[in-house]
C-alpha positions as CSV (number, residue, x, y, z in Angstrom):
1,X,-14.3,11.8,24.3
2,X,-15.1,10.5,20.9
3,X,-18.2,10.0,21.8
4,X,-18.9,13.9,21.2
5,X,-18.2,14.1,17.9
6,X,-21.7,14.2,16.4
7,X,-22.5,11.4,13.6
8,X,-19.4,9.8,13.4
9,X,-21.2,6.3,12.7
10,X,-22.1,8.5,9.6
11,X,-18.7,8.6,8.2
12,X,-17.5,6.3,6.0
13,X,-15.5,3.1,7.5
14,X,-12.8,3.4,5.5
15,X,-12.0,6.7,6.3
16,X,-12.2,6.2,9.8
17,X,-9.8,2.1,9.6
18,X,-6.4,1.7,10.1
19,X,-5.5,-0.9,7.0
20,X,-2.3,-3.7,7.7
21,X,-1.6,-5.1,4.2
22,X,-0.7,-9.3,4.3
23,X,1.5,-10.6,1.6
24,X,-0.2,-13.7,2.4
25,X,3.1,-15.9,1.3
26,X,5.2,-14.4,4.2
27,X,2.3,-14.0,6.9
28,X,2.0,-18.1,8.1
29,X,2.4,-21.2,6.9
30,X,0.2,-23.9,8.6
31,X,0.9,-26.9,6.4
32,X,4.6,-26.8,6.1
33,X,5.3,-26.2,2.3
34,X,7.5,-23.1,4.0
35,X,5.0,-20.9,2.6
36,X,2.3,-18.9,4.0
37,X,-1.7,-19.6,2.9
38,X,-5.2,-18.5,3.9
39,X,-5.8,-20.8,6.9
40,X,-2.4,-19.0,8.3
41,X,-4.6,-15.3,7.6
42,X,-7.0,-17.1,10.0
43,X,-4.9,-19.0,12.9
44,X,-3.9,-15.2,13.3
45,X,-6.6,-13.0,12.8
46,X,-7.4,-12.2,17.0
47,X,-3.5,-10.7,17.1
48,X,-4.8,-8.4,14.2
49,X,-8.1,-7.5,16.0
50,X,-10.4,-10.3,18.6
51,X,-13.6,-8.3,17.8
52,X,-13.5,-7.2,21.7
53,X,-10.9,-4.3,21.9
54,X,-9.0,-6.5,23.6
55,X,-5.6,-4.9,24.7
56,X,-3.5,-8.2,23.2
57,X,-4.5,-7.4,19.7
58,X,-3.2,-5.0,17.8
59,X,-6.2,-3.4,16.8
60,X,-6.4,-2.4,13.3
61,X,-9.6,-2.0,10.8
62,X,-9.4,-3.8,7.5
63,X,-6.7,-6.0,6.0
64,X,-5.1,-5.7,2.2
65,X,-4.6,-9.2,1.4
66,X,-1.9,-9.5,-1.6
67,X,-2.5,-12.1,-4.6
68,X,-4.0,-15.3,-3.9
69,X,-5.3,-16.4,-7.4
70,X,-3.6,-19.2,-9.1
71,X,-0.6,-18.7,-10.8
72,X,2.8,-20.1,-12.1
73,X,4.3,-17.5,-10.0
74,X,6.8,-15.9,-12.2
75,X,5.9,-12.7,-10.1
76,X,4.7,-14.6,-7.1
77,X,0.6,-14.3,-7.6
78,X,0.6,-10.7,-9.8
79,X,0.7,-13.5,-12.9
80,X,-3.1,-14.9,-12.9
81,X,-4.1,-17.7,-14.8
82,X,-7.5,-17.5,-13.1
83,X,-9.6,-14.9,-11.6
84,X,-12.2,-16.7,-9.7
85,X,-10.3,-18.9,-7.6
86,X,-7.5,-19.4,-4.8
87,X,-4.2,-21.2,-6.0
88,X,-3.6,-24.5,-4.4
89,X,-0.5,-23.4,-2.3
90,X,-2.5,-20.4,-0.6
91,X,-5.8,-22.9,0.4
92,X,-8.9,-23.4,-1.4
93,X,-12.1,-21.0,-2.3
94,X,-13.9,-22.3,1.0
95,X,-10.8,-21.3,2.6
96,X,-11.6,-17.6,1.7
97,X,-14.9,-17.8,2.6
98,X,-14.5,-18.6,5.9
99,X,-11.5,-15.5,6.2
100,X,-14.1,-13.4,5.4
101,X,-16.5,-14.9,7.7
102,X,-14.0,-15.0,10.3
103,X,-12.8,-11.3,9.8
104,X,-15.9,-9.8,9.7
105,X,-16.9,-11.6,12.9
106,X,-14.3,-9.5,14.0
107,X,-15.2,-6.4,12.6
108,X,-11.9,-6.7,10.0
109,X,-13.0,-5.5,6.7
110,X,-11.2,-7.3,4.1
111,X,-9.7,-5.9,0.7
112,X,-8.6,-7.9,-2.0
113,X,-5.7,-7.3,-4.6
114,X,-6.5,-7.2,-8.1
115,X,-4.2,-7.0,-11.0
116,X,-6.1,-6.6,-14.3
117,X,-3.3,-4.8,-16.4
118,X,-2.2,-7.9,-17.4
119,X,-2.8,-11.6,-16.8
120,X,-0.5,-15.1,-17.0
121,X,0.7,-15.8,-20.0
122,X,-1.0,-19.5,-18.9
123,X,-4.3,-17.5,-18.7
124,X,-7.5,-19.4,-20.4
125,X,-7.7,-16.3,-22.8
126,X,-4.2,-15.3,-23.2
127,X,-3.9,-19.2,-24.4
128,X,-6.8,-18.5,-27.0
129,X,-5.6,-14.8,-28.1
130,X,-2.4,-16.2,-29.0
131,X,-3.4,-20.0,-30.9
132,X,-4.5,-17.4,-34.1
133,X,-4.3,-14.1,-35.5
134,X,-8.5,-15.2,-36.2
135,X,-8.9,-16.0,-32.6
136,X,-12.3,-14.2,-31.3
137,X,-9.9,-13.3,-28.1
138,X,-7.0,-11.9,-30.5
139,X,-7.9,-8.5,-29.4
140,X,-8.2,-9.1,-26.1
141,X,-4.8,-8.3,-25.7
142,X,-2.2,-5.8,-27.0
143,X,-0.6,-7.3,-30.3
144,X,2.1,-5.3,-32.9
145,X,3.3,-6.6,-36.1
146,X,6.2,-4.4,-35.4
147,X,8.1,-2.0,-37.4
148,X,10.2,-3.1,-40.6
149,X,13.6,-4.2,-39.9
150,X,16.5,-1.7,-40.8
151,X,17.8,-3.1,-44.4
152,X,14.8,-5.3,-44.3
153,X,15.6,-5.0,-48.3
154,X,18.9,-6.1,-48.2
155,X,18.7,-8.7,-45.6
156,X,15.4,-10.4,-46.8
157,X,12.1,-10.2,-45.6
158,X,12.2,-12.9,-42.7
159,X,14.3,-10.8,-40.7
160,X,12.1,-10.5,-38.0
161,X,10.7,-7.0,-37.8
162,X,11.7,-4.4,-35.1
163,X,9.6,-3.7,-31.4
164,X,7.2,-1.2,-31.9
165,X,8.3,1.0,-30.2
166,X,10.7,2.0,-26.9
167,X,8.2,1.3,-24.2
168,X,10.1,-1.0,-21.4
169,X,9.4,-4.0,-19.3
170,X,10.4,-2.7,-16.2
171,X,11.6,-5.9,-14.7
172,X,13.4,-7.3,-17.2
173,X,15.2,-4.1,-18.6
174,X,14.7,-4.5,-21.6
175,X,12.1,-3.5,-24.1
176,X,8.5,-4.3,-23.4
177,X,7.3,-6.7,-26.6
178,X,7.9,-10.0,-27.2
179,X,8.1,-12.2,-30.0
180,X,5.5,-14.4,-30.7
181,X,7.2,-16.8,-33.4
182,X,3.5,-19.0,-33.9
183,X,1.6,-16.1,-35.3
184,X,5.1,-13.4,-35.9
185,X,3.8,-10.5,-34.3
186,X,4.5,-8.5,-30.9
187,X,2.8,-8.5,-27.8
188,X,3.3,-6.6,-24.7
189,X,4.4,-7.1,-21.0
190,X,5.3,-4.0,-19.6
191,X,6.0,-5.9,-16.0
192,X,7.7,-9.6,-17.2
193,X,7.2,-11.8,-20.9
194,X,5.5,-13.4,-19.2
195,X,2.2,-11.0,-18.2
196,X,0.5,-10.0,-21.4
197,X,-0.6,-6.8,-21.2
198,X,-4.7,-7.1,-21.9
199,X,-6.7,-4.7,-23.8
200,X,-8.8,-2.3,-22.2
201,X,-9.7,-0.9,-25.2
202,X,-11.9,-3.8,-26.1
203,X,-15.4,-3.9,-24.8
204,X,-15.5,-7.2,-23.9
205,X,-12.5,-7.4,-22.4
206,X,-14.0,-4.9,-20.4
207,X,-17.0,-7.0,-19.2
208,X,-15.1,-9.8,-18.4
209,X,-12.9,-8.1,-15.9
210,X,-16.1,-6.3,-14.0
211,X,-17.3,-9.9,-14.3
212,X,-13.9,-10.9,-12.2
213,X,-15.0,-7.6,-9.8
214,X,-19.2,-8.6,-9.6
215,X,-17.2,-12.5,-8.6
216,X,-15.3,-11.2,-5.4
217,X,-18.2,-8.8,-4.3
218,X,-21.0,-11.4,-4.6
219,X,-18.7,-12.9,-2.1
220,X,-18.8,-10.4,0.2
221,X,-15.2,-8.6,0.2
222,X,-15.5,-4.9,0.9
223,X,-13.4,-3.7,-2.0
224,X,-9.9,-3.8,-3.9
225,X,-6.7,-2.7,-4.1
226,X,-6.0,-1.8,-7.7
227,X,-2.9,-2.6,-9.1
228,X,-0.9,-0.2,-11.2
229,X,-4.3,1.3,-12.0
230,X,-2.7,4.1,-14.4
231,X,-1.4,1.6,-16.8
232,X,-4.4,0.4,-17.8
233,X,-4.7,2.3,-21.5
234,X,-2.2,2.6,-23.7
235,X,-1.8,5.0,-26.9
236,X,-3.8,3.9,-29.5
237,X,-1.0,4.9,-32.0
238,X,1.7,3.1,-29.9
239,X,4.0,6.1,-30.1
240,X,8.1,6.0,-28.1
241,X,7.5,7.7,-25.2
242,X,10.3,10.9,-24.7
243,X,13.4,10.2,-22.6
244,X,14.0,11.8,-19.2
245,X,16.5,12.2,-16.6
246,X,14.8,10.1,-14.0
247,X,16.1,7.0,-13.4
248,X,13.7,5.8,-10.7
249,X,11.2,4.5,-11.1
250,X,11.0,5.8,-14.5
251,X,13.8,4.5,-15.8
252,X,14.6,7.5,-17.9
253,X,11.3,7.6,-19.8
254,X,8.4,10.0,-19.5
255,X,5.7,7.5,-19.3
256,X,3.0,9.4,-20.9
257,X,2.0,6.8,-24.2
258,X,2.6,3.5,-22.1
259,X,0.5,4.6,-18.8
260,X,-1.8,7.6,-17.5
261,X,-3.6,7.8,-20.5
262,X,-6.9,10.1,-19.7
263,X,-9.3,7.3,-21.1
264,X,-8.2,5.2,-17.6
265,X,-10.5,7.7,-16.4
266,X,-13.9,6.1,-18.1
267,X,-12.8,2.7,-16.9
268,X,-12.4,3.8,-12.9
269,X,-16.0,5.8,-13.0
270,X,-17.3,2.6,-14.4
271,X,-15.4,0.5,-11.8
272,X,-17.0,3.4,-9.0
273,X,-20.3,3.0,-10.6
274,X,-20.0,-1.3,-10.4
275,X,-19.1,-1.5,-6.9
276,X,-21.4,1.9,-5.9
277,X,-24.0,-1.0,-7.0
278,X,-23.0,-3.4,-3.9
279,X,-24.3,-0.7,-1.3
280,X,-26.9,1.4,-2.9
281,X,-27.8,3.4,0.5
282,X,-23.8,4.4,1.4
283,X,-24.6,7.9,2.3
284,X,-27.5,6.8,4.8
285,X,-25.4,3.7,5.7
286,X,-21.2,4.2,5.2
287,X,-20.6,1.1,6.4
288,X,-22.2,-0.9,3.2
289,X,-19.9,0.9,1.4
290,X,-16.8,-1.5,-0.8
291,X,-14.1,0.4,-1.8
292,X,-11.7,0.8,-4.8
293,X,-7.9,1.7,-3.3
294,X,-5.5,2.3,-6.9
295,X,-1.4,1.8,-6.8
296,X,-0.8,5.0,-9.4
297,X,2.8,4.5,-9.7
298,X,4.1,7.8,-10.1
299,X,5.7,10.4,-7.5
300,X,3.9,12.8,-9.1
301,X,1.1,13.8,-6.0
302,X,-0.9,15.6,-8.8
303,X,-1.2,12.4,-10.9
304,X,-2.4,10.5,-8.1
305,X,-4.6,12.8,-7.1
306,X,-6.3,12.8,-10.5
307,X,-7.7,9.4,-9.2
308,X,-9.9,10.3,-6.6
309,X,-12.3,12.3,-9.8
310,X,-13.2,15.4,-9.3
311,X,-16.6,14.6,-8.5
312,X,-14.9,12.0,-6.1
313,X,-16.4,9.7,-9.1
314,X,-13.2,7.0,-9.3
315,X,-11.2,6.0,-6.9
316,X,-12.4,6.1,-2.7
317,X,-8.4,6.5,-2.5
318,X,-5.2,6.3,-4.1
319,X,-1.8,5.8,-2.9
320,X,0.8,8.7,-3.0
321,X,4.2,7.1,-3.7
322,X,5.8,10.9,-3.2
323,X,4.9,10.3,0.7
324,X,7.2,7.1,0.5
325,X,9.9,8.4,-1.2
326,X,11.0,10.8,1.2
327,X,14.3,11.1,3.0
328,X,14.3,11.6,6.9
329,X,13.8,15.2,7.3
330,X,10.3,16.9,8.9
331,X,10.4,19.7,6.4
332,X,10.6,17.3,3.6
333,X,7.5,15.0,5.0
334,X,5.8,18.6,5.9
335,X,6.5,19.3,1.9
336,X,5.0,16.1,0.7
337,X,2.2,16.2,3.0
338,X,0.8,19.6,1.9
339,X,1.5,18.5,-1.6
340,X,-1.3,15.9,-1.3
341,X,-3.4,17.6,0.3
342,X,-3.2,20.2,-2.2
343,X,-3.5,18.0,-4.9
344,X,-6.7,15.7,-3.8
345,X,-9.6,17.5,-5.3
346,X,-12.3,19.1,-2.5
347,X,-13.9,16.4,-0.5
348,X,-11.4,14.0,-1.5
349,X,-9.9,11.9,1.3
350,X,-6.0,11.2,1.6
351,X,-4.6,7.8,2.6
352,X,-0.9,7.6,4.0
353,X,1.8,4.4,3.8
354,X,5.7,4.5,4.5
355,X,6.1,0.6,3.1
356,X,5.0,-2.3,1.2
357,X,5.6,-5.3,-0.5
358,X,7.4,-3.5,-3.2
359,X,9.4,-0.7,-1.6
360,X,12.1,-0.9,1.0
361,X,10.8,-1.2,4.6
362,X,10.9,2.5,6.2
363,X,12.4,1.1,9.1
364,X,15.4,0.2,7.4
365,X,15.3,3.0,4.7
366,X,15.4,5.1,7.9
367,X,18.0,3.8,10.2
368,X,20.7,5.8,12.3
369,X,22.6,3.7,14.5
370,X,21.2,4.5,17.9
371,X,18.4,6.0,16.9
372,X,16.5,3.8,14.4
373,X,13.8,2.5,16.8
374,X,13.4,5.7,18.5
375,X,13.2,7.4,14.5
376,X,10.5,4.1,13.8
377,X,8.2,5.3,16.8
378,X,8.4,9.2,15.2
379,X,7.2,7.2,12.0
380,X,4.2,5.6,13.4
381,X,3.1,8.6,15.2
382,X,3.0,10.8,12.1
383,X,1.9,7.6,9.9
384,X,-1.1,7.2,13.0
385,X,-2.4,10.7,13.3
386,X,-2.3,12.4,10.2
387,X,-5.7,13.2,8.4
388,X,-5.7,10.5,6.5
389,X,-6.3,6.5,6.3
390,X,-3.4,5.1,7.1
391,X,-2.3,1.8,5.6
392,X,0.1,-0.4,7.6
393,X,2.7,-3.0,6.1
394,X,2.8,-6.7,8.1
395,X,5.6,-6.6,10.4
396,X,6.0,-2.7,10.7
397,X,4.5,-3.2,13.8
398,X,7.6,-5.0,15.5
399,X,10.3,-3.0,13.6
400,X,11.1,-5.9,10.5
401,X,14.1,-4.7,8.5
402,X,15.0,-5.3,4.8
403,X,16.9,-8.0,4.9
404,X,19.9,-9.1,2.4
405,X,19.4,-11.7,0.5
406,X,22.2,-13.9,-0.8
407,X,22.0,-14.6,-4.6
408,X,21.2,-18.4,-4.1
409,X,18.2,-17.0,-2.1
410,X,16.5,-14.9,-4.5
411,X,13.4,-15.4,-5.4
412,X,11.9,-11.8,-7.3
413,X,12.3,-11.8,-11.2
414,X,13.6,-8.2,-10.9
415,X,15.9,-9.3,-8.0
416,X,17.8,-12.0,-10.1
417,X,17.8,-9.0,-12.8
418,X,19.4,-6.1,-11.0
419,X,21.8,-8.3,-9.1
420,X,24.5,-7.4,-7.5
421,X,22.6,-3.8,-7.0
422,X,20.6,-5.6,-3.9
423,X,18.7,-2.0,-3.5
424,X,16.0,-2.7,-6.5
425,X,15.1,-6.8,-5.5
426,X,11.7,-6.8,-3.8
427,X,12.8,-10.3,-1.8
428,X,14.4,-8.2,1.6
429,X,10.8,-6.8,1.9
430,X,9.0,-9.4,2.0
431,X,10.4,-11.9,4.3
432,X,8.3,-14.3,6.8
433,X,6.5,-12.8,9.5
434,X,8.2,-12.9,13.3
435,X,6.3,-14.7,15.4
436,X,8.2,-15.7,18.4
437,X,11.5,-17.1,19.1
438,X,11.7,-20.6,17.4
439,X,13.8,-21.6,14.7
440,X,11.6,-20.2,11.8
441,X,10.2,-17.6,14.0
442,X,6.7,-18.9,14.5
443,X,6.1,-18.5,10.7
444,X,6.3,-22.5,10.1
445,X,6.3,-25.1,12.5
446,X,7.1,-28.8,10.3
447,X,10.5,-27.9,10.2
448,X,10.3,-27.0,6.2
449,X,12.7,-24.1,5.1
450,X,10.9,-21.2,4.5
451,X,10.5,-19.7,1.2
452,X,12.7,-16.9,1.7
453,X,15.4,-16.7,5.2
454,X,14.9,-15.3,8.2
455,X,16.9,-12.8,9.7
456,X,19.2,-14.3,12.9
457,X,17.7,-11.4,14.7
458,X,14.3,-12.7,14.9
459,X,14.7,-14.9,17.7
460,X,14.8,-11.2,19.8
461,X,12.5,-9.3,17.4
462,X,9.4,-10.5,17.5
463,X,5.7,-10.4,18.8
464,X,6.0,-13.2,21.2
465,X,8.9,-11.2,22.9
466,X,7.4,-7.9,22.3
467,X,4.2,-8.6,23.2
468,X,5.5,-9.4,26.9
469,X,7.3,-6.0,27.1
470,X,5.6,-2.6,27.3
471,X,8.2,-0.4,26.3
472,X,8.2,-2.4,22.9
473,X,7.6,-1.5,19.1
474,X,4.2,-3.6,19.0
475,X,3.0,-1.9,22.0
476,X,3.7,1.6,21.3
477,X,1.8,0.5,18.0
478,X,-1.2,-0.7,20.1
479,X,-1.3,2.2,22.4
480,X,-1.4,4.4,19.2
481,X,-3.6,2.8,17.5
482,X,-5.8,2.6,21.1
483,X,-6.0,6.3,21.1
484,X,-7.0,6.7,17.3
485,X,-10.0,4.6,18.2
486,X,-10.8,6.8,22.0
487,X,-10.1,9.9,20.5
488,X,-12.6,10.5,17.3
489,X,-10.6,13.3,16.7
490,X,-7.3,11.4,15.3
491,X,-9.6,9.6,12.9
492,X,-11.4,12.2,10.9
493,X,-10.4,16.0,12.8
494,X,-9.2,18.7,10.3
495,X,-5.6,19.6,10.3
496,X,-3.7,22.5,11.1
497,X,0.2,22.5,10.8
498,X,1.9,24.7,13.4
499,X,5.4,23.9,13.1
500,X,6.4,22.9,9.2
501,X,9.5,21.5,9.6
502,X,11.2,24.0,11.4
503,X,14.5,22.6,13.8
504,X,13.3,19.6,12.4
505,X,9.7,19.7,14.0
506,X,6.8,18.3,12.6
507,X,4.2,19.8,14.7
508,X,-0.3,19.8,13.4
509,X,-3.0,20.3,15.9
510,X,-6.5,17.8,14.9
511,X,-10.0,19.3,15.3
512,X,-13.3,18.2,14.8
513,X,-15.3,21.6,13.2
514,X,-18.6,22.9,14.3
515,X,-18.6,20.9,17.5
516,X,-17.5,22.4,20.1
517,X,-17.8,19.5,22.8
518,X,-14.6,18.0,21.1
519,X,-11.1,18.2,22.4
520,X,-8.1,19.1,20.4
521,X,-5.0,17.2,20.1
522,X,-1.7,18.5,18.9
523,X,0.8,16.0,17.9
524,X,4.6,16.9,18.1
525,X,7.3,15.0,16.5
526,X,11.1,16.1,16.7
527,X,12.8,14.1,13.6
528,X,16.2,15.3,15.0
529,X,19.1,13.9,17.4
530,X,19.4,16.8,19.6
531,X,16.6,18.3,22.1
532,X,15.0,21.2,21.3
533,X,14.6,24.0,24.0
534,X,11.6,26.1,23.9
535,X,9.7,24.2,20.9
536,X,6.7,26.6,21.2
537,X,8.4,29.7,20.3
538,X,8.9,27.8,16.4
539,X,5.0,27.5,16.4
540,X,3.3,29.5,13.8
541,X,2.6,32.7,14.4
542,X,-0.8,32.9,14.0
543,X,-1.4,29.8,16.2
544,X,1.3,30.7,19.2
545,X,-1.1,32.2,20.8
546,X,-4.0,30.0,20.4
547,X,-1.8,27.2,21.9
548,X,-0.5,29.5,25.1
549,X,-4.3,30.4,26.0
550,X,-5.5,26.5,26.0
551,X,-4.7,24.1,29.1
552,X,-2.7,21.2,27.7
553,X,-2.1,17.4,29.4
554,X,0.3,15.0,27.4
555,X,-2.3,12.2,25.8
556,X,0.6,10.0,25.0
557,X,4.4,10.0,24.6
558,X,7.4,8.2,24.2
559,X,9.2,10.8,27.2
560,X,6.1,11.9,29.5
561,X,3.6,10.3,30.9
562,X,-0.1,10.4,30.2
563,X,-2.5,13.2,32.5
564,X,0.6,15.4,33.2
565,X,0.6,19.1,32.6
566,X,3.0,20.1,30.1
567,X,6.0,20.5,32.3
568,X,9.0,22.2,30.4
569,X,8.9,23.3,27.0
570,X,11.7,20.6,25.8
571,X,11.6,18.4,22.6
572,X,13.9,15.2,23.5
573,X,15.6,13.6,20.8
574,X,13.2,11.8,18.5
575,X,10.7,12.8,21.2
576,X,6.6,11.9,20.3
577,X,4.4,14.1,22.1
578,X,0.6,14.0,22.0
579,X,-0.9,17.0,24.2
580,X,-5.4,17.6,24.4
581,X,-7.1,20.3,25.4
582,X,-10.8,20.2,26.2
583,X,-12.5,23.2,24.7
């Protein structure tokens, strides 16, 4: 069927890919330090996609490969001390090389995170900025001589002075400068003391990190993942930013002098215009194209949105942490969704995640006992058929959980910081893959503890065991993402909602416009425990009709099975429904 939608080899890849992001510590270990490196990315890259469509892999696009870089991990590779090259632990440079080679004999695209909001204190230049108040690099980051001390009169003037202002480090809770006693002035690290915050302001600062971009591209990766792309300017007058009621992720501040400063802006059309550069024919060949993906950490859709330009002159995409925040409730996803879509300006293209490596897992976020893997498989389908690129977190596919981390185990700085309140440590996110039923789950094999536990229930849940049985999480992911790929439709059709939440139905139909040798496919997904009799008498109005006049076959299910007439018009519990029509 997809084979009637005209031009699709003209649309862009990325819109078209299903993404699986690898934090590459956690994916596999192959020389038994207990932690996971490049060659591991490789040993396993035919499970991810053989090239060949081959029914044993799970099929997916592109990969979002976490930090690699070296780095003292004090926030486990988001600290980098260099740039333009791969930190012992992970491999070497040749190592990445040949990923890419290897992925792209596979038809994997590969994106690469890149953190230039700050660097390691240990950086080259963060060593130089800070030996002088003279050095040529001092302004290369963000330095205070702070405010007088209160009864700096009284007290005498080496009292050191106060922070700048109120602007926080959000992982150490506590204000964001630090003391620097050698030359007695502030600098900042909004994330850890220990990742200066670089200056974006400065022009050559500037050059040197599209130098680090120009790097990775001459290599051949096909983009980047920005991190926290909206903190990249701060307030030029270095004014306390007003207090607010939100606690997370906020932290009771409204962020509007540390972060999402309009003159980020300038810096992502310059970033669009650098990697635009790499494939200078994209319209007449999308697949050239390299990409820029931005983390704007906000909830706010709008803000996000911003991103994309509105001459779709910034970002390709941006992620939407509103999407992830939401409860278990149709209406509420329904809510979030049209918010987006709202908000992206025209011709703007929306991307979709439920986890990664620094929120809760949504399979856990959304458990209910008895229902938790039926409510995981009602994730995937919305996650997998939405207008949108949807971005997958390693593991999802087999139904991982967050797992609780004893004290002596934890590894994340803001972990060890919020402890006992195990809800805000990154660490039961990002646990090492599930392989198969041995002791470490197939993650390490030289009997070396891994670097963060493994839950007892591994030696049931995962891919080994769930690749051998059909009624699995990993296959129902496979047979999804299987029908993306057949059916055109699921990958770039235009939405239209018919059920919004209502009894706690999510219900869209996907169409391709001005073709009219393309099927349609409506997707319905009951979020709720009970059955629902009669689903299409909740259907919009304006589309009941529509839907009565067409002849429907379920596509895919979790209740029916595929070629069937509709039979009955019942919802099961947690029931996924995919019906097409032919027009």
């Amino acid at each position: 069927m997809s084979n009637r939608i005209r031009d699709l080899h003209k649309v862009p890849w990325w819109q078209r890919a299903v993404f699986y992001q690898i934090y590459p510590r956690s994916f596999q270990d192959t020389n038994g330090d207990g932690i996971g490196d490049l060659p591991g990315i490789i040993r396993r890259l035919d499970y991810l996609n053989d090239g060949a469509q081959n029914a044993a892999s799970l099929g997916v696009d592109a990969l979002w490969i976490s930090p690699f870089y070296p780095s003292p991990m004090t926030d486990f590779g988001y600290d980098i001390k260099d740039y333009t090259d791969v930190d012992a632990m992970f491999g070497s440079l040749q190592d990445f090389k040949t990923l890419l080679t290897e992925a792209h004999k596979r038809n994997i695209r590969v994106i690469i995170d890149l953190v230039l909001n700050h660097t390691s204190d240990q950086h080259p230049w963060f060593i130089e900025a800070s030996s002088s108040r003279d050095s040529p690099r001092r302004d290369w980051y963000l330095w205070h001589p702070g405010r007088p001390p209160r009864f700096g009169w009284l007290l005498g003037q080496r009292r050191r002075p106060r922070k700048p202002n109120n602007w926080l480090a959000i992982f150490e809770l506590k204000g964001a400068w630090w003391w620097h006693r050698q030359t007695r002035e502030y600098y900042l690290g909004t994330f850890t003391r220990s990742q200066p915050e670089v200056n974006w302001r400065n022009l050559e600062l500037r050059e040197a990190m599209y130098d680090v971009m120009r790097f990775w591209l001459d290599l051949g990766v096909d983009g980047y993942r920005l991190d926290v792309v909206n903190w990249f300017i701060k307030d030029d007058q270095f004014r306390s930013n007003p207090w607010s009621m939100v606690m997370s992720p906020d932290l009771f501040q409204e962020h509007i002098y540390d972060r999402n400063r309009p003159e980020t802006h300038d810096i992502c059309r310059r970033m669009r215009t650098l990697t635009d550069e790499y494939a200078p024919d994209a319209r007449r060949r999308p697949n050239d194209e390299r990409i820029l993906v931005g983390e704007v950490f906000s909830r706010n859709a709008g803000l996000a949105a911003e991103f994309h330009g509105y001459n779709n002159d910034e970002l390709h995409m941006a992620f939407n942490f509103d999407f992830l925040y939401q409860p278990w409730s149709a209406r509420a996803f329904h809510q979030s969704i049209m918010r987006w879509y709202d908000a992206i300006p025209a011709g703007a293209w929306p991307n979709f995640t439920l986890s990664n490596h620094d929120q809760p897992r949504h399979y856990g976020r959304y458990r209910k006992p008895l229902f938790t893997e039926a409510r995981a498989r009602v994730a995937a389908a919305m996650l997998l058929t939405l207008k949108g690129t949807p971005f997958l977190y390693y593991g999802e596919e087999i139904g991982m959980d967050n797992l609780p981390i004893r004290r002596s185990d934890l590894q994340d700085p803001f972990g060890k910081k919020t402890w006992p309140i195990r809800k805000f440590g990154r660490d039961p996110e990002r646990t090492p893959m599930q392989w198969d039923s041995s002791p470490f789950a197939g993650f390490t094999e030289h009997g070396r503890r891994p670097w963060l536990p493994i839950p007892r229930n591994s030696v049931r849940r995962n891919v080994e065991v769930q690749r051998e049985d059909p009624r699995s999480l990993l296959n129902f992911y496979r047979a999804l993402i299987a029908a993306r790929k057949k059916h055109a439709v699921l990958q770039i059709g235009e939405i239209t909602f018919l059920i919004p939440g209502t009894r706690n139905i999510l219900a869209y139909r996907r169409d391709v416009q001005h073709d009219d040798g393309s099927p349609s496919i409506a997707v319905f997904l009951n979020f709720g425990l009970r059955r629902v009799l009669d689903f299409q008498r909740y259907l919009h109005p304006s589309e009941r009709e529509r839907f009565a006049e067409r002849n429907w076959t379920v596509l895919f299910g979790t209740h029916r099975d595929a070629g069937n007439a509709v039979g009955l018009p019942t919802l099961q519990a947690c029931e996924v429904l995919l019906l097409v029509s032919e027009n």
